[in-house]
C-alpha atoms as one frame of an Amber mdcrd trajectory, in Angstrom:
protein
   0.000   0.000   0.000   1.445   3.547  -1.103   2.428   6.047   1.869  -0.348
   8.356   2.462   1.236  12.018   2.892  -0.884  13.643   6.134  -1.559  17.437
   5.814  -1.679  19.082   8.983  -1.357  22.121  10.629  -1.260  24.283  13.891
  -3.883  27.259  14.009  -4.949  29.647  16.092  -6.527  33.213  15.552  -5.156
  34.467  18.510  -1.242  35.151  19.019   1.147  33.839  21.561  -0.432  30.545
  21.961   2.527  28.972  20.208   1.356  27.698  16.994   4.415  28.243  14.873
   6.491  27.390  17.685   4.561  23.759  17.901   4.965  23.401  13.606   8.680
  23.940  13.967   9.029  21.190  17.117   6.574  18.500  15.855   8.135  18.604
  12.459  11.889  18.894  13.361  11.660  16.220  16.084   9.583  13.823  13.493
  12.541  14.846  11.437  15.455  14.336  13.218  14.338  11.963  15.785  11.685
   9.852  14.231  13.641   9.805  10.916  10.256  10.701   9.459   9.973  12.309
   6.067   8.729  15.886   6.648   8.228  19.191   5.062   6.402  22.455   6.086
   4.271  25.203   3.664   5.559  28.344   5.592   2.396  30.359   4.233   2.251
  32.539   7.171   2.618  35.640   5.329   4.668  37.813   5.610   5.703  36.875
   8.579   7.523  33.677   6.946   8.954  33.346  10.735   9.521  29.479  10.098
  11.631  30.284   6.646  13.428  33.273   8.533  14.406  30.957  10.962  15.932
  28.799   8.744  17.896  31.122   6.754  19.138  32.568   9.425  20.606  28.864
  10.333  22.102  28.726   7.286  23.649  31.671   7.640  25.099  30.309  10.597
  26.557  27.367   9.144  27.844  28.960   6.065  29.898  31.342   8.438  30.784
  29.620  11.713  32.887  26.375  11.650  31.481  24.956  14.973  28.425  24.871
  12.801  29.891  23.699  10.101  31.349  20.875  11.786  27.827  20.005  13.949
  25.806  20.104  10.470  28.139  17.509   8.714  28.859  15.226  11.572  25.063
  14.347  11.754  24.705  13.145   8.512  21.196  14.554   7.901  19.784  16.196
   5.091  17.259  19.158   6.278  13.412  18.815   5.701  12.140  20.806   3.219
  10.463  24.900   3.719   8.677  26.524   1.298   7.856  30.154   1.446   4.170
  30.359   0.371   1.210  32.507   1.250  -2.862  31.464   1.649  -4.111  32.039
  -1.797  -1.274  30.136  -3.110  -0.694  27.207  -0.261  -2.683  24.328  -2.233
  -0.640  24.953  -5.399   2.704  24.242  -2.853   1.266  21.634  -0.774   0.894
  19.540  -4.424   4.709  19.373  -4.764   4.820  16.859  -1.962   2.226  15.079
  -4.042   3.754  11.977  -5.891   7.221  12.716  -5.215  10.036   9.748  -5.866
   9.984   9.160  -1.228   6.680  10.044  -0.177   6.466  12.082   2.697   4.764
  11.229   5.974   3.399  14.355   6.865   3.435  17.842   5.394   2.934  20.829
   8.189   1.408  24.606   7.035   2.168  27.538   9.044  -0.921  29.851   8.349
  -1.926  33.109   8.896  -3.523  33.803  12.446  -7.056  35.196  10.885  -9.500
  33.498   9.087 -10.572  36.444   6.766  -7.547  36.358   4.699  -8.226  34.827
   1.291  -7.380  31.900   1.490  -6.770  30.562   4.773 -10.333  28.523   4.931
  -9.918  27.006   1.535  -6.458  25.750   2.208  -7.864  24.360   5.881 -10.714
  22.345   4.174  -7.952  20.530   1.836  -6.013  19.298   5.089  -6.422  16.249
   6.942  -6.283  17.068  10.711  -5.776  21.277  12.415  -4.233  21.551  15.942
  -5.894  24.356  18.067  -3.476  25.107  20.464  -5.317  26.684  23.738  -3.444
  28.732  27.202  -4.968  29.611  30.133  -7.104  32.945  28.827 -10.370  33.366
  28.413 -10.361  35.386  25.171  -8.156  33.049  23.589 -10.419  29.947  24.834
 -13.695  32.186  23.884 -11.806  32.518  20.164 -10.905  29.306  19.829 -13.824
  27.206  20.668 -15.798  29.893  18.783 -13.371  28.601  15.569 -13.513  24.874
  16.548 -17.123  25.116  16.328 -17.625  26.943  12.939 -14.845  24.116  11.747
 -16.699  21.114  13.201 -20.273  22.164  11.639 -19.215  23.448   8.709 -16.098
  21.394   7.490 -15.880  18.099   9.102 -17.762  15.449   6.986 -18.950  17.508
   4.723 -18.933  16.965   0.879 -15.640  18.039  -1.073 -13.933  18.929   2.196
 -10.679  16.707   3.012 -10.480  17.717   6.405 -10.903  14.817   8.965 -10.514
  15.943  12.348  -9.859  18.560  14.897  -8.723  18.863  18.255  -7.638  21.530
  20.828  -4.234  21.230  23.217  -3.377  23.066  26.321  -0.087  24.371  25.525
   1.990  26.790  27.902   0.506  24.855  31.268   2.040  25.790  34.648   1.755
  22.845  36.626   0.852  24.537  39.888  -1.605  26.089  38.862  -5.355  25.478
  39.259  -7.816  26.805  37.046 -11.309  26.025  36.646 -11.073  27.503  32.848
  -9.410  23.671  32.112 -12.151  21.877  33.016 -14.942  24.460  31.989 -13.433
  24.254  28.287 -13.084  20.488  28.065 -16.512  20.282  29.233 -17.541  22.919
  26.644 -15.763  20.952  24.053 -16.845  17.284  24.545 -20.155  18.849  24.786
 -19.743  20.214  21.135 -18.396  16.866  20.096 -15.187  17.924  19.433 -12.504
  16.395  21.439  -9.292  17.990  23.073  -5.655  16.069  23.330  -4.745  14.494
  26.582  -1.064  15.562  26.735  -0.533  19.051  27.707   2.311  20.627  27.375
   3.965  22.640  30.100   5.070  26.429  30.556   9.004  25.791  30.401  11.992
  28.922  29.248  13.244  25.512  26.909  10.548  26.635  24.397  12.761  29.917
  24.102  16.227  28.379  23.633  17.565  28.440  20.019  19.192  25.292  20.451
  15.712  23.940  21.169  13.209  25.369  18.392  15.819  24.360  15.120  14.725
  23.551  11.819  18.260  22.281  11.210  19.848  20.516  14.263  18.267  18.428
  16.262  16.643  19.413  19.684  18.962  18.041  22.655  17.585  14.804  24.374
  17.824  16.575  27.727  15.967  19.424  27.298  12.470  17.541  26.325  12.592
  16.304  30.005   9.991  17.937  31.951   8.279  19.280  28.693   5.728  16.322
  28.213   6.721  17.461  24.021   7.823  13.465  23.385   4.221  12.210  24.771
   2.525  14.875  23.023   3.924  14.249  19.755   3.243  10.154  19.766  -0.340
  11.388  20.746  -0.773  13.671  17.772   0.935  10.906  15.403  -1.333   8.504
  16.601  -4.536  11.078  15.875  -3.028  11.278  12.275  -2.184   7.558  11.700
   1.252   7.518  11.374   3.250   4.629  13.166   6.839   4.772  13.724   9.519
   2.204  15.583   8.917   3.396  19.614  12.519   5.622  20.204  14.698   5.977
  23.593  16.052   8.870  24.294  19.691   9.566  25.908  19.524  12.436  28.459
């Protein structure tokens, strides 16, 4: 049976809830770690943060030898990032169609607004959107207020691709209780939608170069504590896409 490419993406109208931050994690530690065939649609524009990022990488390791030296000793090509925008996303996202290695899964950065032109066409040709939710009630009130106008109007319906949709609590501080948790997750298995189990927690990691890299791979010890690994083999079980179970060194 032929490789089915999965289509996903992280989206939120609301910033600072981490959404390009999560793209660049998933895909580089399904990359590097999972030795998973990945690519990402950076049509966030013009941001472009995720194709900044890189560039300014390579920029790095065209002019310092440490990183020189790092980049060659693991052996790794780098996953693919292509500089797109919404009204021309679906056009990119076919040149990961039918290439010579399939790729597992293809991630699109997308503008944080769904009235630019574009954005809901190119999230009714995915396969599964990531909501990711903090602590606030605006951004909760936004984002269930999205989830719902996805799940009644694009789930199941005819012509659109895309197949599922759930929330995450990203940015979590462990001590802290909030009723807002439980009042959304009621909200949202009320709607029918559904929210992941695996949160991930507030940690200054998130912020570390060394940690966020669409080049090098993120350093074993600095997942600890994060809950990122468990979240990950949650969303790649959501998306059907089974890899060999992976121990990591700290």
């Amino acid at each position: 049976m032929a490789k089915e490419t999965k289509f996903i993406s992280f989206f939120n109208q609301k910033g600072g809830v981490g959404k390009t931050t999560l793209e660049i994690l998933v895909a580089s530690y399904c990359h590097s770690v999972l030795d998973l065939n990945v690519g990402i649609v950076d049509a966030d524009f013009p941001q472009h943060s995720v194709q900044k990022l890189r560039e300014d990488e390579i920029s790095l390791v065209r002019t310092q030898t440490s990183y020189q030296n790092a980049f060659k000793e693991q052996g790794k090509k780098v996953y693919p990032i292509i500089p797109s925008n919404p009204g021309e996303a679906l056009t990119d996202l076919s040149q990961f169609e039918n290439t010579e290695e399939p790729f597992d899964i293809v991630f699109v950065d997308l503008p944080g607004t769904v009235n630019t032109s574009g954005v809901l066409s190119t999230i009714s040709k995915l396969d599964h959107i990531f909501i990711p939710l903090i602590a606030d009630q605006l951004v909760v009130k936004s984002s269930l207020e999205f989830g719902l106008l996805v799940n009644q109007n694009f789930i199941g319906k005819p012509g659109i691709n895309l197949k599922s949709l759930h929330f995450l609590w990203n940015n979590v501080v462990k001590s802290e209780k909030s009723n807002l948790y439980t009042a959304t997750e009621k909200v949202v298995t009320k709607a029918g939608m559904h929210i992941l189990k695996t949160q991930l927690y507030q940690s200054v990691k998130f912020r570390k170069p060394e940690f966020r890299s669409t080049i090098f791979p993120m350093e074993a010890h600095l997942l600890k504590d994060t809950n990122m690994v468990p979240l990950i083999e949650e969303i790649l079980t959501v998306i059907g896409v089974s890899v060999a179970p992976v121990t990591l060194t700290v």
